[in-house]
N, C-alpha and C positions, 0 to 999 in steps of 0.2 A: 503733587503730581496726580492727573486722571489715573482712573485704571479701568481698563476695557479687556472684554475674557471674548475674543475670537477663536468660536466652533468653526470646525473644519478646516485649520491653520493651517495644515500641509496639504490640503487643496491649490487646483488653481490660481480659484481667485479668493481663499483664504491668505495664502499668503502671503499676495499681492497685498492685503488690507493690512497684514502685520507689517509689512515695509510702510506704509505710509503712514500706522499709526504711531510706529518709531519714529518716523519721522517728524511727525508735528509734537513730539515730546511724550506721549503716552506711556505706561505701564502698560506693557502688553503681555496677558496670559493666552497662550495659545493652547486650544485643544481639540486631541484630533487622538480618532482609534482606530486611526491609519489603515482602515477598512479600503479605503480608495486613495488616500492621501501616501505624500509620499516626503521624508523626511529630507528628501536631500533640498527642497524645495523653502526648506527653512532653515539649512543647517548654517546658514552664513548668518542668523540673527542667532546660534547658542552663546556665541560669547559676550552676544549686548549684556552691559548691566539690568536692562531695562526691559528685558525677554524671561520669561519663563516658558515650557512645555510640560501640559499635563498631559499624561495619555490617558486616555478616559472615553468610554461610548457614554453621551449625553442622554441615550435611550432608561440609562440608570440615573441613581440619584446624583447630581451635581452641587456638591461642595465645595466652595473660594473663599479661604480666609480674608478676613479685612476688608477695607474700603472698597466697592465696586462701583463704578457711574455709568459704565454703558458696558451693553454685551449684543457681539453682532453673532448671529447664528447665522452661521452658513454649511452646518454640518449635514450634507447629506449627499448621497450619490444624484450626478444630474445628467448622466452619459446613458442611453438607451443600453448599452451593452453593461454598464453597470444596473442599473434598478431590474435587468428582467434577470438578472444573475442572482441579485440578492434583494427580491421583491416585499420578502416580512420585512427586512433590515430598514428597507427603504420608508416601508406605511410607519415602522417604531419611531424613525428618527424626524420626520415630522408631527409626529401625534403624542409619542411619549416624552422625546427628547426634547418636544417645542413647550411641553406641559411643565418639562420639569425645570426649563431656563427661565417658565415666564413664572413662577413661585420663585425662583430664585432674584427675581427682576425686584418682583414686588418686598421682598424680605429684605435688599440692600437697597430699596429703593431708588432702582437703577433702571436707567432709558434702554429700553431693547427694538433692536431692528432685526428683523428676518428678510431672509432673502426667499421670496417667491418666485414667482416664475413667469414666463408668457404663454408655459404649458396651461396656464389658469386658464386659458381660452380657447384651450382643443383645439378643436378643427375649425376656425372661427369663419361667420358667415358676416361678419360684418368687417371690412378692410378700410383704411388702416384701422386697429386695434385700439380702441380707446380704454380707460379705466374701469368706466359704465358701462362695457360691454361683460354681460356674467357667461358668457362663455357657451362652444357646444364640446361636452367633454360625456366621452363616455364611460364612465364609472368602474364596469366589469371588463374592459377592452385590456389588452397587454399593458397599455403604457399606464391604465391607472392609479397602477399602484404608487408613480410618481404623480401622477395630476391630482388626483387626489388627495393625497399627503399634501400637495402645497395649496389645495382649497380650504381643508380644514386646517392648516397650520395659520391659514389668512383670521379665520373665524374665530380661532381660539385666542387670535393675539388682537385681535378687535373684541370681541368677549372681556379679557382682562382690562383692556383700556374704557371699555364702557361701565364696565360695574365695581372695577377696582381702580380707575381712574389712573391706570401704570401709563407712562409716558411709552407709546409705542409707535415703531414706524414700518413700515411696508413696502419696499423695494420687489417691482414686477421685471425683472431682469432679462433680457432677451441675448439674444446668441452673442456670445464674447470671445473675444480667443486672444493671444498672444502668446508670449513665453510662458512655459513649467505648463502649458496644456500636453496631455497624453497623447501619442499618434495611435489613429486607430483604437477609440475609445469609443466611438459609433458615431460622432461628431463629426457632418462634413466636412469642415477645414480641414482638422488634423487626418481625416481620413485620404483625402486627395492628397493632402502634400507627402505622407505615408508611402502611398503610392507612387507618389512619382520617385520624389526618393528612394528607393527598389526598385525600379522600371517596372511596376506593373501598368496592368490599363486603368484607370480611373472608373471607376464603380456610381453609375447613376443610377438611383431608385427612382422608377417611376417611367416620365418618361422628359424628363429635365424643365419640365414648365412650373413647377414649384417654385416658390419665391422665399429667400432669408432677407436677414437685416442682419449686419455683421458689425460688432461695437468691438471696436479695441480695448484693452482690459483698461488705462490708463483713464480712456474719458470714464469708463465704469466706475472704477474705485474713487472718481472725483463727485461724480452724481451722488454714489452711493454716501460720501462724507455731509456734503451737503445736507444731504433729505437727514441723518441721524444729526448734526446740528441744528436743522430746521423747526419750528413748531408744529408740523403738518402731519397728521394722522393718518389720513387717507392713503390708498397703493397708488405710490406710482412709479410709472413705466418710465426705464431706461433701457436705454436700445440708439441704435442710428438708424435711423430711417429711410437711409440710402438702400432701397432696395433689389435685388440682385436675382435673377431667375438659376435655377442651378446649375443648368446646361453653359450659361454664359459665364459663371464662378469656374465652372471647369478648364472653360477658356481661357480664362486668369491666371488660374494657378499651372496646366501647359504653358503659359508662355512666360510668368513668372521663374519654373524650375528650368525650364531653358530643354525642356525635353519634349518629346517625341510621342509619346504612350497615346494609344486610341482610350474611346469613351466608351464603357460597355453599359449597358442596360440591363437592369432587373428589376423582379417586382417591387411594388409601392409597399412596405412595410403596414399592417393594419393600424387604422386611425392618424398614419402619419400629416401632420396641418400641410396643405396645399399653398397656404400663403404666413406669412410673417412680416409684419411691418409696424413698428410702433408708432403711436401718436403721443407726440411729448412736447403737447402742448402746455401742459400740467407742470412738467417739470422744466420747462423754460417759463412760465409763468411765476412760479411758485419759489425754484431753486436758483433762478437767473442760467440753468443750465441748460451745454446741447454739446455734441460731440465736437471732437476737433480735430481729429486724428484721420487723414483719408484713408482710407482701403486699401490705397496704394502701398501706403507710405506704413500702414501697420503690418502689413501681408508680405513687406520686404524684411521688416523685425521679426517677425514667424519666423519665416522661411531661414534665416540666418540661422537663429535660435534652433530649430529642429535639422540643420542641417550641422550644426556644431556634436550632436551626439554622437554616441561610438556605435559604431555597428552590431554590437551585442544590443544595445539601447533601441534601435532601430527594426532588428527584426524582433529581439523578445517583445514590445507592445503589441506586434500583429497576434501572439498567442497569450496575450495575458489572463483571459480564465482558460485555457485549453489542457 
């Protein structure tokens, strides 16, 4: 039986990948130091034979008995309201914690995949977003200390596959959402539907002509199998490419929650990217893959999912570092 150690397992989309690795048979070690992560998000795989949980910050030394083949790193905060909250936590667990998986990779001689970002491309001046775009990122700016982190976590694991020859792969991840996402984690989806859910107004930064790309967690965690089965070294981007102006999302999700709430306006967040749109050309060339999941039809799954909580669950996320 494989055995694969998924960082940041009581994540999002940590756990999503622990459900699917269960599923195609795996040995799954999940680890997560529940800094953002939340346990209840995994607690339906503690009774798998085939689950383990370590609690551990990866930022220290990482220790795994036995056989290892693949380890997917996904441990780190990736929510605006999380990284300016805990900004050292964030720069260690791409730089230390990415340092200390890939000595761990290479010692069990084991395939590792990281999860990067689309943050690699700041504020980007070239639309859509390809791979060979190196990005406009500003270094000392607020959001840094995540952009950052996910350039040199890119460098350091291209590093070990060029001069220690470690099987590595590189997933550029662009905005995902579905079930076990946070409401009100700084993330427009879960922030709108948040809101409508409590009748508030829905909260636009800027002035709504910014653009996302919105991937369901499902076609994600398919791409993302793919690319760590693949022979392919190189980053690439997953994302849907169906791209969506914010003002017009807001539109969606009013008429989606079936409510009423106005659209208020505030300022542009500094360095926040103006456009979002991936080019996945690469990974329909390369993976045979593309999303499948419409907008529609994932954003009616949300909405269920986030509309199923209790109302302690509901307002406690609006205050969760307060």
């Amino acid at each position: 039986m494989k055995r694969v150690l998924i960082t940041g397992a009581a994540g999002f989309l940590g756990s999503h990948l622990c459900d699917r690795f269960i599923k195609e048979g795996y040995y799954v070690i999940g680890m997560d130091n529940l800094i953002t992560g939340d346990l209840k998000n995994i607690e339906h795989l503690f009774k798998h034979e085939n689950f383990e949980f370590a609690h551990h910050d990866v930022s220290k030394f990482v220790f795994v008995p036995g056989e290892l083949h693949y380890i997917l790193h996904f441990a780190s905060p990736a929510s605006p309201i999380d990284y300016l909250k805990i900004p050292i936590q964030t720069l260690k667990v791409g730089s230390l914690g990415t340092h200390n998986l890939l000595g761990l990779a290479k010692a069990k001689k084991a395939c590792m995949l990281i999860a990067s970002t689309s943050e690699v491309y700041g504020d980007p001046v070239v639309h859509p977003q390809t791979e060979n775009y190196w990005g406009n990122v500003n270094p000392v700016g607020p959001r840094g200390v995540y952009d950052e982190a996910k350039r040199f976590q890119e460098a350091i694991t291209m590093a070990y596959h060029t001069f220690h020859g470690l099987d590595t792969k590189i997933v550029r991840i662009f905005n995902t959402y579905g079930p076990r996402m946070r409401l009100n984690d700084g993330r427009v989806l879960p922030a709108f539907i948040g809101q409508a859910l409590r009748g508030e107004d829905l909260t636009i930064f800027g002035d709504g002509s910014q653009t996302r790309s919105f991937c369901y967690v499902d076609d994600l965690v398919e791409g993302i199998y793919r690319l760590l089965l693949s022979d392919y070294h190189q980053p690439v981007n997953i994302g849907n490419p169906s791209e969506i102006t914010i003002s017009q999302f807001a539109e969606e999700i009013i008429k989606l929650t079936g409510t009423n709430q106005k659209v208020v306006y505030k300022d542009l967040p500094v360095d926040d990217p103006k456009q979002r749109q991936p080019d996945i050309t690469r990974a329909r060339e390369i993976l045979g893959w593309e999303p499948k999941v419409s907008r529609q039809d994932g954003l009616k799954i949300t909405y269920d999912y986030f509309r199923s909580l209790s109302h302690e669950e509901l307002y406690k996320s609006k205050h969760r570092f307060a």
